[in-house]
Every structure is written in C-alpha cells, then in structure tokens.
ChimeraX commands (.cxc) that place a marker at each C-alpha (Angstrom):
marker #1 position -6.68,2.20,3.23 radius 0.5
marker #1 position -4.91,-0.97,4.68 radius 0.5
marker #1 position -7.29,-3.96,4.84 radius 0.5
marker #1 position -5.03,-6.97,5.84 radius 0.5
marker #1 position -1.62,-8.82,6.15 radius 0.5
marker #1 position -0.54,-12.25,5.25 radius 0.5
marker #1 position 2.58,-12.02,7.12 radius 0.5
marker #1 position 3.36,-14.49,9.72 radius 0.5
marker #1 position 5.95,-14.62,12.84 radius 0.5
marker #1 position 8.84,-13.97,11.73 radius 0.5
marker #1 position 8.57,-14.75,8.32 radius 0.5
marker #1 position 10.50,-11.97,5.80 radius 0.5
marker #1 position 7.58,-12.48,2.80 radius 0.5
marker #1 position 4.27,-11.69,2.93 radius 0.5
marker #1 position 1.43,-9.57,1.29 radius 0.5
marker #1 position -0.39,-6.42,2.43 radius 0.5
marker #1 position -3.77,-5.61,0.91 radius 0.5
marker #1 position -5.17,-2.16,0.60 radius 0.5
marker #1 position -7.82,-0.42,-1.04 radius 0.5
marker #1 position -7.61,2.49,-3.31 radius 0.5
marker #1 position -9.70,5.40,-2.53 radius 0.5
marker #1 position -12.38,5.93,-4.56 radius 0.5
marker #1 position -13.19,9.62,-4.75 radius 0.5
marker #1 position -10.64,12.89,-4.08 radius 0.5
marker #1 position -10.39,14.94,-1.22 radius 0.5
marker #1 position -13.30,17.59,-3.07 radius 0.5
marker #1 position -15.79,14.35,-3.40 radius 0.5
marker #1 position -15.29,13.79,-7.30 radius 0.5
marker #1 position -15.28,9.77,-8.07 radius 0.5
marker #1 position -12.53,8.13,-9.15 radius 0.5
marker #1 position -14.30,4.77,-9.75 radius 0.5
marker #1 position -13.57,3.41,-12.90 radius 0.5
marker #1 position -10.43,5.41,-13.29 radius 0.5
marker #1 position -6.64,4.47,-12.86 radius 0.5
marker #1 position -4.75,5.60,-10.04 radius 0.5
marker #1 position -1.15,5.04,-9.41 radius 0.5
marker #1 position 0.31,3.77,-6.57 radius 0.5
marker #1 position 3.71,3.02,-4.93 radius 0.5
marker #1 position 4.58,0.19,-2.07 radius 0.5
marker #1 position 7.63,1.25,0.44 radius 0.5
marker #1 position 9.03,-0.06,3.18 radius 0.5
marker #1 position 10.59,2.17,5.71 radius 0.5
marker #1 position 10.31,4.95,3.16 radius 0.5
marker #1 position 12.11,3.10,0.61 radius 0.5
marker #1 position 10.20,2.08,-2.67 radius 0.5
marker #1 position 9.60,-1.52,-3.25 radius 0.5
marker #1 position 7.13,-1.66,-5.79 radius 0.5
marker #1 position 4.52,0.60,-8.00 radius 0.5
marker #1 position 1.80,0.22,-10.60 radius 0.5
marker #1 position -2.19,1.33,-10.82 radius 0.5
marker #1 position -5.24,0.24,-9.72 radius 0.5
marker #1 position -8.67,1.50,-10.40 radius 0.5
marker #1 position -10.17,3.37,-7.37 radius 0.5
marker #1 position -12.38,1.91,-5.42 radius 0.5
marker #1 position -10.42,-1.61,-5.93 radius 0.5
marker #1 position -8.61,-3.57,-3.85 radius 0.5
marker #1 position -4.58,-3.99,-4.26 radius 0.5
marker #1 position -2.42,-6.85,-3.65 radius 0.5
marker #1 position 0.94,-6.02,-2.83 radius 0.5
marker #1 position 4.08,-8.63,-2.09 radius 0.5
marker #1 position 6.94,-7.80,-0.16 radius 0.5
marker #1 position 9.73,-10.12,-0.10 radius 0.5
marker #1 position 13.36,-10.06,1.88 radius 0.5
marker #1 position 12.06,-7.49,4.47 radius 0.5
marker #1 position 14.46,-7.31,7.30 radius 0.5
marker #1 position 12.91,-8.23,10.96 radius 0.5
marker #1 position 12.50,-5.79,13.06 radius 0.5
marker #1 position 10.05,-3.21,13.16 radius 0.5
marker #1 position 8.87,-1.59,9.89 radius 0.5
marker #1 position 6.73,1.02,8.43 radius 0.5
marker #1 position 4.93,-0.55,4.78 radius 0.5
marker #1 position 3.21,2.16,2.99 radius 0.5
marker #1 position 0.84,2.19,-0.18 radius 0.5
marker #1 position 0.51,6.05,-1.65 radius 0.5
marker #1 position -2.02,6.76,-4.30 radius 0.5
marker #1 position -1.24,9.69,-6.91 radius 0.5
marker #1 position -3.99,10.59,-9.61 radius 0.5
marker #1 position -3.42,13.40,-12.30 radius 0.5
marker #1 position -0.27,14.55,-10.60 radius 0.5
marker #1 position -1.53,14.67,-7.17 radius 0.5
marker #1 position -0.57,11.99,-4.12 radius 0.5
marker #1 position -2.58,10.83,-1.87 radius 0.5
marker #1 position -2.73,9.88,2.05 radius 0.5
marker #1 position -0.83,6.73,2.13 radius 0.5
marker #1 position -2.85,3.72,3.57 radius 0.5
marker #1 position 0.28,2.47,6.57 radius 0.5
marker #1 position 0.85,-0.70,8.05 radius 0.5
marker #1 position 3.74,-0.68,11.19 radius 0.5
marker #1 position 4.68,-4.24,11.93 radius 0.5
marker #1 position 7.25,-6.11,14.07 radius 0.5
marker #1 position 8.80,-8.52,12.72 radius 0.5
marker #1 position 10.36,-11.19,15.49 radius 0.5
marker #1 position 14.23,-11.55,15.68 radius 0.5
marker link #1:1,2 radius 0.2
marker link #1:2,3 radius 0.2
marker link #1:3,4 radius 0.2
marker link #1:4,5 radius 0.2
marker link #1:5,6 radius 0.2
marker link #1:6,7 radius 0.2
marker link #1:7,8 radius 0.2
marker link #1:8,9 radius 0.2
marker link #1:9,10 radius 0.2
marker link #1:10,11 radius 0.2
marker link #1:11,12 radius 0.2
marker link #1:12,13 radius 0.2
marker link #1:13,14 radius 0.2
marker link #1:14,15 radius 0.2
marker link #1:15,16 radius 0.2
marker link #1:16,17 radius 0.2
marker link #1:17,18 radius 0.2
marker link #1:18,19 radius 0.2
marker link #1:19,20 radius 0.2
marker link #1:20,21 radius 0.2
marker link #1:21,22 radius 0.2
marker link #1:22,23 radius 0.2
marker link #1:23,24 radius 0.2
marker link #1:24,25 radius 0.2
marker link #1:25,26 radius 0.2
marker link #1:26,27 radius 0.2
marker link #1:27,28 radius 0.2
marker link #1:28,29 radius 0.2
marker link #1:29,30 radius 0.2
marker link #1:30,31 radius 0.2
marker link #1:31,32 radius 0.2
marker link #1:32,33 radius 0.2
marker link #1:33,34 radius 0.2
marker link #1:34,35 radius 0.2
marker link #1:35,36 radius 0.2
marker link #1:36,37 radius 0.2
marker link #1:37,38 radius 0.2
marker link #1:38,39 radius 0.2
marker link #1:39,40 radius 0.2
marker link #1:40,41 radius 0.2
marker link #1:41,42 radius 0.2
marker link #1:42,43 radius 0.2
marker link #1:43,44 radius 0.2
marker link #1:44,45 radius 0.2
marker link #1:45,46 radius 0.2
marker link #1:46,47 radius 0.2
marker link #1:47,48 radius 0.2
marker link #1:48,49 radius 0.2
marker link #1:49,50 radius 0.2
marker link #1:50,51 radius 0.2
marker link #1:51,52 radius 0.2
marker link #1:52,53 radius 0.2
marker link #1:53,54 radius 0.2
marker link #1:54,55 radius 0.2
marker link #1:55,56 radius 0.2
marker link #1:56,57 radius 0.2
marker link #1:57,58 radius 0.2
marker link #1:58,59 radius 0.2
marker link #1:59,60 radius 0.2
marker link #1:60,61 radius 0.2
marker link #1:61,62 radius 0.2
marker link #1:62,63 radius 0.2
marker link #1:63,64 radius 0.2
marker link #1:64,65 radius 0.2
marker link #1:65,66 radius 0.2
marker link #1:66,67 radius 0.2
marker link #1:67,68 radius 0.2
marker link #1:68,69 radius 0.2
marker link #1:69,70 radius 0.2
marker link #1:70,71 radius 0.2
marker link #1:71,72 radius 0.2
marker link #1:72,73 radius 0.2
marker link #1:73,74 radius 0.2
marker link #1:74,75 radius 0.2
marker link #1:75,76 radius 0.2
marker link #1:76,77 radius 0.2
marker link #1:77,78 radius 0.2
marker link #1:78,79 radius 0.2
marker link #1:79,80 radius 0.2
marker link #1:80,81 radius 0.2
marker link #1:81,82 radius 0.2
marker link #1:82,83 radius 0.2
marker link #1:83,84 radius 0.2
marker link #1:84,85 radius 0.2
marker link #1:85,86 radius 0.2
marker link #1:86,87 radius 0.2
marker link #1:87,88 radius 0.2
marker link #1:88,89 radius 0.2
marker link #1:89,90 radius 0.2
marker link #1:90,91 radius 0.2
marker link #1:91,92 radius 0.2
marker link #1:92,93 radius 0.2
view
C-alpha cells in the first residue's frame, strides 16, 4: 500500500514509501518473512529487492521525466505477485 511521497513541484527525484502487505489473499501471515518487490515507473522497472511483510519500504526514483506518471511497487512471495500499491503523479512542466 502507498503511504507517502517526498516529491516536490517539479522536482525529477524523490522517494515513495509503501508498505508491504502482511498476510496473502487466504489470510496466512507473512510477517517475519521476505517478500520481493519491484519499483516501476510507467510500467517500466526502476528498481527491486525484498522487504519483510508487514514493513515499510523506501523507494528512490531519480531522472523521472515531468509529466504525468504512474509509480508502482508489486509484491511477489513464493512465486506469486501481488496487487501493486500505485501512486499517479503530475509532475509540472
């Protein structure tokens, strides 16, 4: 889930944070266990690693074009993806 943005005007760097889920869709926990994830913007990968669920994730974008944009975080645990947390922003030009 998206929690907050530190962009600002029109500025093309900034950092999005989101927090991994914390159980699966069947209500088995997932704290205390790592959970992938991959950053995109406009569809287009940026940036992955893994969090443990339940935590919160820091993600930087830098060089993002202005304009408006779609930033997504998607989880994936043993194989499986998750809903993506989403952010759409517009960026001033």
């Amino acid at each position: 889930a998206f929690v907050s943005s530190s962009f600002t005007g029109a500025s093309p760097t900034g950092t999005l944070r989101f927090i991994m889920p914390d159980k699966l869709r069947d209500g088995t926990s997932l704290a205390g266990k790592s959970i992938a994830w991959t950053a995109a913007v406009d569809g287009k990968k940026v940036s992955e690693g893994t969090a443990v669920g339940g935590t919160q994730v820091a993600v930087e974008f830098k060089n993002v074009e202005q304009g408006l944009r779609v930033f997504t975080l998607t989880p994936s645990y043993s194989g499986k993806q998750g809903l993506p947390g989403r952010l759409v922003r517009l960026g001033r030009q």
